[in-house]
KEPA-152513 format. One record per residue (C-alpha): residue in three letters; x, y, z; residue number from 1. Coordinates in Angstrom, 1 decimal. Last residue first. Layout:
N
> res	xx	yy	zz	n
> Ala	X	Y	Z	NUM
...
//
This chain:
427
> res	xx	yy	zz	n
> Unk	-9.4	-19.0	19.9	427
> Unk	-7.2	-16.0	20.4	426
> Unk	-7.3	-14.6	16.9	425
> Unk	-8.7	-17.4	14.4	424
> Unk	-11.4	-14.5	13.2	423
> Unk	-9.0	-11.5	12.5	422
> Unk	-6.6	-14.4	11.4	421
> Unk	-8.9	-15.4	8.8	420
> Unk	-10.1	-12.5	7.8	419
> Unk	-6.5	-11.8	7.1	418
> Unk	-6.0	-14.9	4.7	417
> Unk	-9.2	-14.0	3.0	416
> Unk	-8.3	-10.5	2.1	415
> Unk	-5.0	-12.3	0.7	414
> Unk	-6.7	-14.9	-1.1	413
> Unk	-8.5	-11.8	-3.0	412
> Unk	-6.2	-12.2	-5.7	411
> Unk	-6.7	-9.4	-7.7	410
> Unk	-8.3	-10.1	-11.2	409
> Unk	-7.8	-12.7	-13.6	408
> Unk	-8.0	-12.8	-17.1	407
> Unk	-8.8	-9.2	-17.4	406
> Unk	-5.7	-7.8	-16.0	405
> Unk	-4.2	-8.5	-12.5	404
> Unk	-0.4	-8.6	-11.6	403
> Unk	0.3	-11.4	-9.2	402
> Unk	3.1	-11.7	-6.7	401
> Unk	1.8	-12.3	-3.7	400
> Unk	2.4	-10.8	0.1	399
> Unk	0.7	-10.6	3.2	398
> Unk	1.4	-8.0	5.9	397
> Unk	-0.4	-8.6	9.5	396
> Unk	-1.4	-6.6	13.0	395
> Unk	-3.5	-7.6	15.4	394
> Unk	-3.5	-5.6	18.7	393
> Unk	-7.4	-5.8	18.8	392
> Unk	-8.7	-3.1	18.9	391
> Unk	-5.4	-1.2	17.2	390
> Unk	-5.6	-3.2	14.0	389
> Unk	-3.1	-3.0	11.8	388
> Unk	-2.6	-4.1	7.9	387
> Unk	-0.6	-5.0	5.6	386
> Unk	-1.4	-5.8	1.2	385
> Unk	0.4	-7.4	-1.1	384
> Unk	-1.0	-8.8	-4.4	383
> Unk	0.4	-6.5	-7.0	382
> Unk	-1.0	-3.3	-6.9	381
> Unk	-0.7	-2.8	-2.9	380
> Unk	-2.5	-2.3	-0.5	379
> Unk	-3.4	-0.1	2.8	378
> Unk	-4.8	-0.5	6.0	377
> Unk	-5.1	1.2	9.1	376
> Unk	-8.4	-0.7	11.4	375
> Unk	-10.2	2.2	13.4	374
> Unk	-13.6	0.3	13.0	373
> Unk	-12.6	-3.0	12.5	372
> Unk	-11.6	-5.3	9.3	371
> Unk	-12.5	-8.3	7.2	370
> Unk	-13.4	-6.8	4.4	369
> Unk	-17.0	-5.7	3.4	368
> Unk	-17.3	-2.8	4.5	367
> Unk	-20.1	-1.7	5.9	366
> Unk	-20.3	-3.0	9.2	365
> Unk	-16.7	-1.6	9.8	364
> Unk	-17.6	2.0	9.3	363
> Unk	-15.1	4.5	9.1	362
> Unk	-11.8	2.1	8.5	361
> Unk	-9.1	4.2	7.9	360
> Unk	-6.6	4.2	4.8	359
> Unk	-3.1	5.6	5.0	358
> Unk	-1.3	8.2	3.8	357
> Unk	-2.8	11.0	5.9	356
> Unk	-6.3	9.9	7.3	355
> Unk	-8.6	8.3	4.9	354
> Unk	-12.2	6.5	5.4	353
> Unk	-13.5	3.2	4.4	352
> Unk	-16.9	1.6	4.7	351
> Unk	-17.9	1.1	1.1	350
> Unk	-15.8	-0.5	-1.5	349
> Unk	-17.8	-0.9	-5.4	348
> Unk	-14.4	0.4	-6.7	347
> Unk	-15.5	3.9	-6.9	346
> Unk	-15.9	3.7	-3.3	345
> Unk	-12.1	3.2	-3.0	344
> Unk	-12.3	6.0	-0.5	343
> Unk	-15.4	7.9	-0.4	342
> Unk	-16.1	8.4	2.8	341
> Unk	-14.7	10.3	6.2	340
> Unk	-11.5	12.2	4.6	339
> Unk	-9.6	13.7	7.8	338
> Unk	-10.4	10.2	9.7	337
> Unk	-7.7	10.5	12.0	336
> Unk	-4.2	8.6	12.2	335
> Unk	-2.4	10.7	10.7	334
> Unk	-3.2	13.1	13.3	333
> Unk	-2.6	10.7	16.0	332
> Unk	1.0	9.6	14.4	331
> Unk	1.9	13.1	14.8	330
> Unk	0.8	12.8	18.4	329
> Unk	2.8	9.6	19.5	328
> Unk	5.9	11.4	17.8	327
> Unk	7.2	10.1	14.5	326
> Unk	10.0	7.6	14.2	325
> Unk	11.0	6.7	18.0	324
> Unk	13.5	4.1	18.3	323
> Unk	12.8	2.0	21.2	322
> Unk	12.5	-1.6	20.0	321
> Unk	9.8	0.3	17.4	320
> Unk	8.2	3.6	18.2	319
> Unk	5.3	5.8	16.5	318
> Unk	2.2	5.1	18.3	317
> Unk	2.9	1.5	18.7	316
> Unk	0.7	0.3	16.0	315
> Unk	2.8	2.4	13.2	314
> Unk	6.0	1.3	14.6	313
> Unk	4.4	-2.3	14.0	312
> Unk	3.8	-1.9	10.6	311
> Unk	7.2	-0.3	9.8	310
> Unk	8.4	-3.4	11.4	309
> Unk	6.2	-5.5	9.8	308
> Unk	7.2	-4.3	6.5	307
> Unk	11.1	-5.9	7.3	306
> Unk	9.7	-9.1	8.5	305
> Unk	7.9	-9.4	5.4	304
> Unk	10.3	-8.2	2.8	303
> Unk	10.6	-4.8	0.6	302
> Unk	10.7	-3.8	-2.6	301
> Unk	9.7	-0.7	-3.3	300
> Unk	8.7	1.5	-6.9	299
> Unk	5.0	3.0	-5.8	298
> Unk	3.5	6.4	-4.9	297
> Unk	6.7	8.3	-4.3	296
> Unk	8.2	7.2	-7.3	295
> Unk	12.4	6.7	-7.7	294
> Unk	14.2	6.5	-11.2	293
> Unk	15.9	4.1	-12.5	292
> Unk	13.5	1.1	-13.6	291
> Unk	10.3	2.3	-12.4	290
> Unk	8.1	-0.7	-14.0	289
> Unk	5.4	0.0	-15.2	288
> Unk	5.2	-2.2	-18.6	287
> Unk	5.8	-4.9	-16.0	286
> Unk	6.5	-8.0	-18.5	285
> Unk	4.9	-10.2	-16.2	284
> Unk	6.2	-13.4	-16.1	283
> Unk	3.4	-16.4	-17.5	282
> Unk	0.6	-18.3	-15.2	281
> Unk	-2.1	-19.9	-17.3	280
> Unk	-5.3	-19.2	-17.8	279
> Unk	-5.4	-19.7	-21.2	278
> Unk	-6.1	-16.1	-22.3	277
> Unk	-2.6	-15.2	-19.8	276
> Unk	-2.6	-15.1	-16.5	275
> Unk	0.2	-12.3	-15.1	274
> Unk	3.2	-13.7	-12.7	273
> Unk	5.8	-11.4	-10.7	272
> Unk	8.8	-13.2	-10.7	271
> Unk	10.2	-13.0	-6.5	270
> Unk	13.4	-10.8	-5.8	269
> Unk	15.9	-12.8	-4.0	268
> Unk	18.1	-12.9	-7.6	267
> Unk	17.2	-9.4	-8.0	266
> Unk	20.8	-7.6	-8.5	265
> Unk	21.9	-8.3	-12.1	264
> Unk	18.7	-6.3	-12.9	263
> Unk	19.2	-3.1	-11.0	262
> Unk	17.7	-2.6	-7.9	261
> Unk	13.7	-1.4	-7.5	260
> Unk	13.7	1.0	-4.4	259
> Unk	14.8	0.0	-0.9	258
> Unk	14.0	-2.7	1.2	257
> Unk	16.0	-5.3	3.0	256
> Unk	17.9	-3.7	5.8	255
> Unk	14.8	-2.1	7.5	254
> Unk	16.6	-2.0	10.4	253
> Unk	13.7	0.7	11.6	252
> Unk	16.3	3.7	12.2	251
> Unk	18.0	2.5	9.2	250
> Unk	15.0	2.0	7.0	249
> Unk	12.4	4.8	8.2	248
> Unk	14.4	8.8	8.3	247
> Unk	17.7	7.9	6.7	246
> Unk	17.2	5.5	4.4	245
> Unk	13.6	6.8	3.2	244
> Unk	15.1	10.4	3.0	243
> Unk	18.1	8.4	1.1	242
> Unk	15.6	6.6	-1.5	241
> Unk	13.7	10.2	-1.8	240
> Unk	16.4	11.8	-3.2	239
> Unk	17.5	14.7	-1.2	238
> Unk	17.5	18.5	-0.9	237
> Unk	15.2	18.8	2.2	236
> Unk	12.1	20.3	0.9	235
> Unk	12.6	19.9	-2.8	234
> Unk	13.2	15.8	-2.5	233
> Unk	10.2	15.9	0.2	232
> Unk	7.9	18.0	-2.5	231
> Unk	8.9	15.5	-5.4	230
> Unk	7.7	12.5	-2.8	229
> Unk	3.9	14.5	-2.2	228
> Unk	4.0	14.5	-5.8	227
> Unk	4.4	11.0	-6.1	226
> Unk	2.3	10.3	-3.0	225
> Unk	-0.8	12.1	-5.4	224
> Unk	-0.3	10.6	-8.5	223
> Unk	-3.8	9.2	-8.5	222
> Unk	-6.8	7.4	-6.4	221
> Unk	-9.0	10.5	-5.3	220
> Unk	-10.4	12.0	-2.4	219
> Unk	-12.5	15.1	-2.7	218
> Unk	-12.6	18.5	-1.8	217
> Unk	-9.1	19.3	-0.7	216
> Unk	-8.2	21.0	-4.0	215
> Unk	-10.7	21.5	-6.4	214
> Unk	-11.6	18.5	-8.8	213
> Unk	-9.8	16.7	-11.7	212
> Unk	-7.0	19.1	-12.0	211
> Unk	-6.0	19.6	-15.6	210
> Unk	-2.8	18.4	-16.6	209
> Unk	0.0	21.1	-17.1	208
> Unk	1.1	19.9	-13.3	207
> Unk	1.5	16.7	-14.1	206
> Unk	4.9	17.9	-16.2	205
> Unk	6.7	18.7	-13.0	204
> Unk	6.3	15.3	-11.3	203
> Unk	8.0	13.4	-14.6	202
> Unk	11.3	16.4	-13.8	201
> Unk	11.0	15.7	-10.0	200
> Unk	10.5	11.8	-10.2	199
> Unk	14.0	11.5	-12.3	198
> Unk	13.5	11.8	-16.2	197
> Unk	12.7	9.4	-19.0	196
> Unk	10.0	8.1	-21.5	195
> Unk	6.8	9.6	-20.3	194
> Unk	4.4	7.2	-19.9	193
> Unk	5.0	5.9	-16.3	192
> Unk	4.4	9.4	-14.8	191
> Unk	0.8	10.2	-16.1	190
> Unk	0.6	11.2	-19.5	189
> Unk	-2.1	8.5	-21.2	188
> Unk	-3.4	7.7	-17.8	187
> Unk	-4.3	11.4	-17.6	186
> Unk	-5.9	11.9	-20.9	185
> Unk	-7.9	8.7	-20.1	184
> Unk	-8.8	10.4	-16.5	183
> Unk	-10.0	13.3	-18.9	182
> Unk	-12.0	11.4	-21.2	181
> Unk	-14.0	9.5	-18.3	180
> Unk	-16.2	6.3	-18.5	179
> Unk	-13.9	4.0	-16.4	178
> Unk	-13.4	6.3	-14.2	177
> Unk	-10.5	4.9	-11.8	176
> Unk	-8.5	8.1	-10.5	175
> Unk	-6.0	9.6	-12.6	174
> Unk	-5.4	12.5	-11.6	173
> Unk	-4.3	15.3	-9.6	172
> Unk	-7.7	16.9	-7.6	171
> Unk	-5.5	17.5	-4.5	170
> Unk	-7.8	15.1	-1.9	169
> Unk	-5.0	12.0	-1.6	168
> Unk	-5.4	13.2	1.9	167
> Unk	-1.3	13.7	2.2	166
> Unk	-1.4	15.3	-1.0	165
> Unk	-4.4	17.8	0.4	164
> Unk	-2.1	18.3	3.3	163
> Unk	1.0	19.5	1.1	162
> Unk	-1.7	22.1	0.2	161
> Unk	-3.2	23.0	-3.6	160
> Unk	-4.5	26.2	-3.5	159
> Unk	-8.3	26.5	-3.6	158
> Unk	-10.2	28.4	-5.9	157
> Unk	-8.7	26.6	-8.9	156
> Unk	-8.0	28.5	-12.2	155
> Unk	-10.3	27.7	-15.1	154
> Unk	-10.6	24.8	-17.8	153
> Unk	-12.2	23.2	-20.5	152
> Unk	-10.5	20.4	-21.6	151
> Unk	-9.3	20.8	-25.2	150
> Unk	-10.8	19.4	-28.7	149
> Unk	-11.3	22.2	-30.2	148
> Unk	-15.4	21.4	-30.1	147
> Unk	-15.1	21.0	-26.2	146
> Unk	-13.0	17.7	-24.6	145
> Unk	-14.9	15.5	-21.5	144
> Unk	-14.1	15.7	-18.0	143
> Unk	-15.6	19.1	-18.0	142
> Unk	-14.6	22.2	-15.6	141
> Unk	-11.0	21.2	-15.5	140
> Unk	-9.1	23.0	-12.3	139
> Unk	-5.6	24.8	-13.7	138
> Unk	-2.5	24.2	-12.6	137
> Unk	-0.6	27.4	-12.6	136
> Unk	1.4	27.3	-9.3	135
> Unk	1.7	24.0	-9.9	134
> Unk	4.9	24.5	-12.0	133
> Unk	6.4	26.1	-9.1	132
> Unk	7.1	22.8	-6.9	131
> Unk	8.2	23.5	-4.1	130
> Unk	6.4	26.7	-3.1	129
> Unk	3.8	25.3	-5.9	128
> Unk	2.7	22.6	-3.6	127
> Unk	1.1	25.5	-1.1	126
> Unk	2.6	24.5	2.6	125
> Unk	-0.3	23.9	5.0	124
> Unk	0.6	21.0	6.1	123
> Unk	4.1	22.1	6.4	122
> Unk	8.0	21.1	5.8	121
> Unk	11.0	21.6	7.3	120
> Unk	9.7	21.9	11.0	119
> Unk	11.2	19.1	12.3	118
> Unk	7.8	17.5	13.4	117
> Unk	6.6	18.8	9.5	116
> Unk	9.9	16.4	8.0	115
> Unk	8.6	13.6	10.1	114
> Unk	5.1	14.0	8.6	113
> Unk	6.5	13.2	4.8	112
> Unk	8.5	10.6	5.1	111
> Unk	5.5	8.9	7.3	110
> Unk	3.8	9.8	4.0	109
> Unk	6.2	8.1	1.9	108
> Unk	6.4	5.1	4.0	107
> Unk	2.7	4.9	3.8	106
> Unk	2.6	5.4	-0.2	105
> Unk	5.2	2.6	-0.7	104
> Unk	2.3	-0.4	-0.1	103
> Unk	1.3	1.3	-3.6	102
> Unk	4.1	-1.6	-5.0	101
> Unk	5.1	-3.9	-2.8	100
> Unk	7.8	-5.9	-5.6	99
> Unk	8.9	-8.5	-3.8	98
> Unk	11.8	-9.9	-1.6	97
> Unk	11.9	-13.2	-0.5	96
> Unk	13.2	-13.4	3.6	95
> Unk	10.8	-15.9	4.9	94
> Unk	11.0	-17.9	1.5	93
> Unk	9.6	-18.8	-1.4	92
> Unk	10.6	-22.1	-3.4	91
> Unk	12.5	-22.1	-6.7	90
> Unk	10.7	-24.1	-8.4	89
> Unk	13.3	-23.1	-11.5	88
> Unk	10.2	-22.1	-14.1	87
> Unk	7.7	-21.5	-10.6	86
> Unk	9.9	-18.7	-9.9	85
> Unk	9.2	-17.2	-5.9	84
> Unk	7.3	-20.6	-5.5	83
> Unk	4.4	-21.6	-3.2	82
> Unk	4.1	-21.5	0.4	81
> Unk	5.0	-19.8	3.6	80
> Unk	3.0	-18.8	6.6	79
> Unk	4.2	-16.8	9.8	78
> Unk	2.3	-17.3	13.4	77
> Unk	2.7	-15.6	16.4	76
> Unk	5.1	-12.3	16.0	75
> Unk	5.0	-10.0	18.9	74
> Unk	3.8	-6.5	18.8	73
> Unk	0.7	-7.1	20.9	72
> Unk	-0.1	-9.5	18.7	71
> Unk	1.9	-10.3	15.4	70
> Unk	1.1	-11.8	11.5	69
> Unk	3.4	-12.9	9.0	68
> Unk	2.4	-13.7	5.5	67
> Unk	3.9	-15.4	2.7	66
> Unk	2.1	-16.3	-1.0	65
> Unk	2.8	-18.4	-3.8	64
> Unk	2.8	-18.7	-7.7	63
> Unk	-0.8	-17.6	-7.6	62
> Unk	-3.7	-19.3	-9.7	61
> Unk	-2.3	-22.8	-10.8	60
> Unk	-4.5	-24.6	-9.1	59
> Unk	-2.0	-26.4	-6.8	58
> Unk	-1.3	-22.4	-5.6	57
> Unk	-4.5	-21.8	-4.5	56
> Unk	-5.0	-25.0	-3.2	55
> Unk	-1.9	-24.2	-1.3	54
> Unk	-2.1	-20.9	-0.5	53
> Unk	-5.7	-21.9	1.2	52
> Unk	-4.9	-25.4	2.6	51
> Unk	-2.1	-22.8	4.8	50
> Unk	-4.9	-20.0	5.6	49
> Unk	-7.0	-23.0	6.5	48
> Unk	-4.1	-24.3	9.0	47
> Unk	-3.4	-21.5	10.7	46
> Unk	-7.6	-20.7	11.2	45
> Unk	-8.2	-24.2	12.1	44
> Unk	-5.2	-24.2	15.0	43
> Unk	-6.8	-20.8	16.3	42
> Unk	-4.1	-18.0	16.1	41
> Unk	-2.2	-17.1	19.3	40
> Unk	-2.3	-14.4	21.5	39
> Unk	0.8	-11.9	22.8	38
> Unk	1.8	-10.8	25.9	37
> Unk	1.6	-6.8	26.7	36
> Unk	4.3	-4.7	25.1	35
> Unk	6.8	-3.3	27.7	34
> Unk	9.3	-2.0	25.5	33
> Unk	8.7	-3.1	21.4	32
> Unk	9.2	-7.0	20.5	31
> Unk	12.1	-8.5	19.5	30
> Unk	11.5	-10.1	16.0	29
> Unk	10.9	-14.1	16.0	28
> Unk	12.5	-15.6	13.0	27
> Unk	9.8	-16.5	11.1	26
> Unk	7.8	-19.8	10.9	25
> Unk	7.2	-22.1	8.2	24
> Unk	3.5	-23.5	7.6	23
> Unk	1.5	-25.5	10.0	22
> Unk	0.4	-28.8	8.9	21
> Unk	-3.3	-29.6	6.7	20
> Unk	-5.2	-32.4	6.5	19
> Unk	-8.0	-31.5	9.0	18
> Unk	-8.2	-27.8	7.8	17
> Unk	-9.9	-28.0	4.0	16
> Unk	-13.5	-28.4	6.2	15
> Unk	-12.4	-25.3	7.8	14
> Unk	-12.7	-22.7	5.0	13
> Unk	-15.4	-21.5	4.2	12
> Unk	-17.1	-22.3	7.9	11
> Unk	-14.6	-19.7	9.4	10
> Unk	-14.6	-16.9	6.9	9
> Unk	-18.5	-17.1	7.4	8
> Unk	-18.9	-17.8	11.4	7
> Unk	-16.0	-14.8	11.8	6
> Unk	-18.5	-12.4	9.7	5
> Unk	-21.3	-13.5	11.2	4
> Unk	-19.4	-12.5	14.9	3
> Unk	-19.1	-8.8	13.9	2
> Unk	-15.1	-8.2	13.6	1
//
């Protein structure tokens, strides 16, 4: 992190420090095989992430927040504050459970890459050899309708590959044009607004949507994962909750997510809040939720301990406590910058790159989070996010419960918490 950056996040938020105690620790998790000894956070950079939450919280603006952040694949400093239902005050916890939301498009791509080690699935795999109806997806040529009121069309150049899904670069929809009749048309019949079906049949019925660009050209915030998770189900005859099971949880011990339970089995499960005209806090009523049925793109709910295992699997080239996930040179190519701008972009975010599944800092000097070149991130819709930082050996996963609309948008508290570690590391 350049030092201004470390002299800003600091000096925000250090005069809140000198009345503040250290938070809850985790458990400790054993670390990986001969890992290197880990740092420590700064004193003023534990306790201004803890003012933080709790200002943050005081004010009414989040319910609560927990983090958890390790070095060298060692946990050194967890943070806990706020309520998981602010009705009861029912406090959080090390072990609440919430909703992570887009955070499930890394495990799905992980999914994905250990079925190509084993040879069931490949890169350059065409999408409609597992999924047919794509086969006849058709590239739109205007995002806006002709006089009969259609999108014109004509047949892509390019096939659409299981890599382009992997890139988020396969032109399906909807992406975050605010000006757009076609990404409209695409919110209006992506997966959560059709009223039933499993993930395969809801998958299917993208594909007589009209592609937004050619395959493999650009990358785009949409369905992607969720068609990438419809191609796993084809490719090894599964659901994609026991591919996830079998292939990341259990080899992981990732006992405590899985996909959205049923209602009479979320009492650990934090509310997720929405501010209302007042300003005040209210329950969601999660209009997108995937009650029964499995996305590849969204739907977990996970814990922090168990997220920064897959986290830290990720940061040691593909192992964890000596179970080996992906091979040290799968995790390379997913790793690498196959899209090298562009990413978020369209939400006013320069700097960051794509590999497969995950975000890639290109250019730390130009983004404006509080990252490093190289840096593997991803978030998720609700006020979660993880990240890991090779350069360094940091690696974190942060956690609220807040849905945004136009009363209040994402927290960025969470962006601030990891700056702050970034710049409290080994001081």
């Amino acid at each position: 992190m350049p030092v201004f950056k470390k002299i800003v996040v600091g000096l925000l938020f250090l005069y809140l420090a000198a009345c503040s105690a250290e938070s809850d620790r985790l458990p400790v998790l054993p670390a990986a095989d001969g890992l290197s000894t880990a740092g420590n956070l700064s004193w003023w950079s534990r306790a201004a992430m803890d003012t933080l939450c709790r200002f943050t919280v005081w004010r009414g603006a989040s319910s609560g927040f927990i983090a958890m952040f390790s070095h060298n694949g060692v946990p050194i400093h967890s943070m806990v504050c706020g309520y998981q239902d602010i009705a009861s005050e029912r406090p959080m916890t090390v072990d609440t459970q919430m909703r992570i939301a887009s955070m499930t498009k890394p495990i799905t791509a992980v999914a994905a890459m250990s079925l190509v080690e084993e040879g069931l699935l490949g890169l350059n795999d065409r999408v409609g050899t597992y999924l047919p109806a794509f086969n006849s997806s058709l590239l739109a040529t205007d995002n806006l309708r002709d006089a009969s009121g259609e999108f014109p069309t004509r047949p892509a150049s390019n096939p659409m590959l299981v890599r382009h899904l992997l890139m988020f670069a396969s032109g399906v929809g909807p992406g975050r044009e605010k000006d757009s009749a076609l990404v409209d048309y695409w919110n209006d019949n992506g997966i959560y607004r059709q009223p039933s079906g499993d993930l395969g049949s809801r998958v299917t019925a993208l594909a007589s949507l009209p592609l937004l660009e050619e395959p493999g050209t650009s990358w785009r915030y949409g369905f992607s994962a969720d068609v990438l998770g419809a191609v796993l189900e084809k490719a090894t005859g599964q659901p994609l909750a026991e591919i996830f099971q079998e292939r990341i949880f259990t080899p992981l011990g990732m006992d405590n997510t899985r996909f959205l339970p049923p209602p009479d089995q979320r009492s650990r499960m934090a509310t997720v809040y929405i501010t209302n005209e007042s300003g005040d806090l209210v329950p969601s009523p999660l209009s997108s939720d995937n009650n029964g049925w499995a996305p590849g793109g969204s739907g977990l709910v996970s814990t922090l301990s168990d997220y920064m295992r897959f986290a830290l699997m990720l940061w040691n080239e593909g192992e964890y406590r000596g179970v080996r996930v992906l091979e040290q040179e799968t995790l390379e190519n997913m790793l690498r910058l196959h899209v090298t701008e562009g990413v978020l972009l369209r939400e006013g975010i320069e700097g960051l790159g794509w590999g497969l599944g995950l975000s890639i800092v290109a250019d730390a000097d130009a983004s404006v989070m509080p990252d490093n070149a190289g840096d593997v991130w991803w978030s998720g819709f609700y006020g979660t996010t993880f990240f890991v930082s090779p350069d360094t050996g940091l690696t974190g996963v942060i956690m609220s419960q807040l849905e945004p609309n136009e009363h209040a948008p994402r927290p960025v508290e969470v962006f601030l918490i990891q700056g702050l570690a970034h710049a409290g590391l080994g001081q």
